[in-house]
N, C-alpha and C positions, 0 to 999 in steps of 0.2 A: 411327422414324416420327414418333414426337412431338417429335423437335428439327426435322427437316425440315419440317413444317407448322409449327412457330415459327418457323422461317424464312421461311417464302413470308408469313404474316401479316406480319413487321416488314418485307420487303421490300414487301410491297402499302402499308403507311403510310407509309413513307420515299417510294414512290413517288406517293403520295396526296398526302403534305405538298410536294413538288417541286412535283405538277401547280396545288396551290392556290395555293405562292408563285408560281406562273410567271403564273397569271390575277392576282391582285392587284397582280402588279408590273406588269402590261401594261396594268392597266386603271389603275395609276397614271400610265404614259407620257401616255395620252389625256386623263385628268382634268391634268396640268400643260401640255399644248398647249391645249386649249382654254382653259385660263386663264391661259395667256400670250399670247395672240389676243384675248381681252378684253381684257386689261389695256393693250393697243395700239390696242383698236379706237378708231376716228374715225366719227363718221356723217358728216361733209363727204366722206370718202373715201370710204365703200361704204353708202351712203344706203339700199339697196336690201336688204341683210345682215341676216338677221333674229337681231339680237343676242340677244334673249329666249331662240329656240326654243334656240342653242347653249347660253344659259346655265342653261333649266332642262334638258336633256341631261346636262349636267356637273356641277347637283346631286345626280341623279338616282346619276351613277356617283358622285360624291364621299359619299354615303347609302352603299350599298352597301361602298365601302371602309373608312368609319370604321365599320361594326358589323362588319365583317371583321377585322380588325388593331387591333393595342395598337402602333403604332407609336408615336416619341417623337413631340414637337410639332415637335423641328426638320425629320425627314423630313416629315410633313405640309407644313411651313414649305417646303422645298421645294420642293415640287407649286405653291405658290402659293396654300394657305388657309393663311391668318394667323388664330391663336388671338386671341379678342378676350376670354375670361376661364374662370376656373376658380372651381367652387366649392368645390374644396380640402376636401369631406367623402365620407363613402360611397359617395353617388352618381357623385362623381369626373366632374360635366358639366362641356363643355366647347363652349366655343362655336366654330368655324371658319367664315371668311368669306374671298368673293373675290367682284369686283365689276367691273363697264363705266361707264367715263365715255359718259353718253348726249349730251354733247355742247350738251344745253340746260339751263335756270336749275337744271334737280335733278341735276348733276352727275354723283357717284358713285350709282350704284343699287347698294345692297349687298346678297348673298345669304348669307343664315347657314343655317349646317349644324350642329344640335347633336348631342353626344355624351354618352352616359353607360352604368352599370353596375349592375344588378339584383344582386341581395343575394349573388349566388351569383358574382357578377365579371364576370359574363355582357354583355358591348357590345354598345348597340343605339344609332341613328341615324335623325336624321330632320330632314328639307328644313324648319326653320322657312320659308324665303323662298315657299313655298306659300301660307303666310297673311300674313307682311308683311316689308316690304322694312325692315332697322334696323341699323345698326352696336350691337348690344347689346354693353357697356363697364363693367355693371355688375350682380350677383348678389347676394343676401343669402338667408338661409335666413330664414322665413316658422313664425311659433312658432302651430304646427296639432298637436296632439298626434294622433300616429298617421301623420302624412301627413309626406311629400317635400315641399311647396308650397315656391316658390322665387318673389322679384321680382327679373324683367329689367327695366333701365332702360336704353333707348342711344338714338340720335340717326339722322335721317335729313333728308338735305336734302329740300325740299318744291319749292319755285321760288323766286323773287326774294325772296318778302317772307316765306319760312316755312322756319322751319328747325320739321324734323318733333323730338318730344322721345315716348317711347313709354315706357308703362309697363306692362310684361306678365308678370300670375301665371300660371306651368305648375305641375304637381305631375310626380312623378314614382312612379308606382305598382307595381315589378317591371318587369319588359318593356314596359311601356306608360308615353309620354309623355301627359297630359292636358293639354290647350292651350287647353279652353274652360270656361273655369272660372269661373262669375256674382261675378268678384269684386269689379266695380265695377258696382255696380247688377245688369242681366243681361248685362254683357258681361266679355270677358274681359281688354281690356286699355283701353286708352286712350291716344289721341294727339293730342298738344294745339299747334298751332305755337309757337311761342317760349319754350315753358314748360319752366323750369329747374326740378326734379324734386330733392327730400333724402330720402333714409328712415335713420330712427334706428332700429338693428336693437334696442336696447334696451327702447325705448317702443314699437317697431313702427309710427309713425306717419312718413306720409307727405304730404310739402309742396309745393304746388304753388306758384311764383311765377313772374309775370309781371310785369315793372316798368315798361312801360308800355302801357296800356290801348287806346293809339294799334293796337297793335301786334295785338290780337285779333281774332280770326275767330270767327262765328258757331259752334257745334260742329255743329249741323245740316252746316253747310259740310265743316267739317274731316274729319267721318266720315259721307260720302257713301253711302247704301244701310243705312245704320244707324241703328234707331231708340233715339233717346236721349233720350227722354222721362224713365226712371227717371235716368240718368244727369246730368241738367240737374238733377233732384232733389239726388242727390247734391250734385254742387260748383256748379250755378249759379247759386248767391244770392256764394258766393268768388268763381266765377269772373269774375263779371259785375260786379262792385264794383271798385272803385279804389284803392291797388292792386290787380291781378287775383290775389285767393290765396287758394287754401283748404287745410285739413286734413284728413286720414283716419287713421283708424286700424285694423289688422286686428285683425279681433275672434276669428281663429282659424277662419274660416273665409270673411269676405270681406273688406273695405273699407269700414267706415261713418264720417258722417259728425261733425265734432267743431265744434262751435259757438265763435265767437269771441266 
């Protein structure tokens, strides 16, 4: 009696694990159509196609597969999200992006999907592209004793005269991603047009440069519906000066400010 009920049990898991691959593979069929219909779309051709609602649908299912699966990056590669970096530690995040040419001066609209692993190896997932649109290309670990704290640095086109440069602390707490985190002043990231962005993981300091002054935007402008009041505190004695530059450094728990 007891080997026969060990049997129906590993028959119910074999048939469990079947049903589970067979929903992650189908729902990867969908996630790589819809992002190969991006990746073609035209707005001269279908003006009318609401490229957004498809492409947050296809985060939404691209979320749900990466906390499901340990696939490698080449099968994700695949589908059509392209890894844009790793943080090569514990948490083992990762970034995956796929995107639509919108056809006007901001070109590519890129949507990232991050990835990571709770202390127990445990994958979870979550639609950065909900809070900002960024080809992130860059990670460092963030020297916070106790805490995951991580700086993303990437790039987004803006229109004709702004190329977007973003710079955004997450932490990573167990099963939970934290994404608003007052580390520059009371916001959690910062995006500045033309601003070319260094951080020295050693000194933890972080450099803003702008090389010509011609080229700056009000930040009131740049970060629309956001109040930056503390934030001007921060860099805009740097940023407003000639060259546009200033310095920060993390003090272990945000972004303060380093006098020239």
């Amino acid at each position: 009696m007891k080997k026969l009920s060990g049997f129906v049990c590993m028959y119910l898991m074999v048939q469990l694990c079947y049903a589970q691959n067979h929903i992650y593979h189908s729902l990867a069929s969908e996630i790589k159509k819809s992002i190969s219909f991006a990746a073609t779309y035209s707005y001269n051709n279908e003006p009318d196609y609401n490229i957004d609602s498809l492409c947050l649908a296809t985060a939404k299912k691209s979320v749900k597969l990466l906390a499901n699966t340990n696939w490698t990056n080449v099968n994700y590669k695949a589908l059509g999200l392209r890894l844009s970096l790793t943080s090569g530690d514990r948490t083992e995040i990762k970034i995956f992006n796929f995107g639509y040419d919108c056809g006007g001066t901001r070109r590519i609209i890129t949507h990232p999907i991050i990835q990571w692993k709770n202390t127990s190896g445990k994958t979870f997932a979550y639609n950065l592209s909900s809070n900002i649109n960024c080809d992130f290309n860059e990670i460092y670990k963030l020297k916070s004793p106790g805490k995951n704290r991580y700086l993303l640095i990437g790039q987004e086109s803006g229109d004709g005269n702004c190329y977007q440069s973003v710079a955004y602390v997450i932490e990573i707490r167990g099963d939970h991603l934290i994404i608003d985190q007052p580390a520059f002043a009371d916001l959690g990231y910062i995006n500045l047009c033309n601003m070319e962005f260094d951080f020295d993981s050693k000194t933890q300091i972080l450099r803003g440069l702008l090389a010509h002054a011609s080229l700056r935007s009000d930040l009131d402008a740049l970060m629309p519906g956001v109040k930056t009041e503390k934030l001007k505190t921060l860099i805009g004695k740097g940023y407003y000066s000639e060259p546009s530059e200033f310095s920060l450094r993390f003090d272990g728990q945000k972004f303060v400010k380093i006098e020239r």
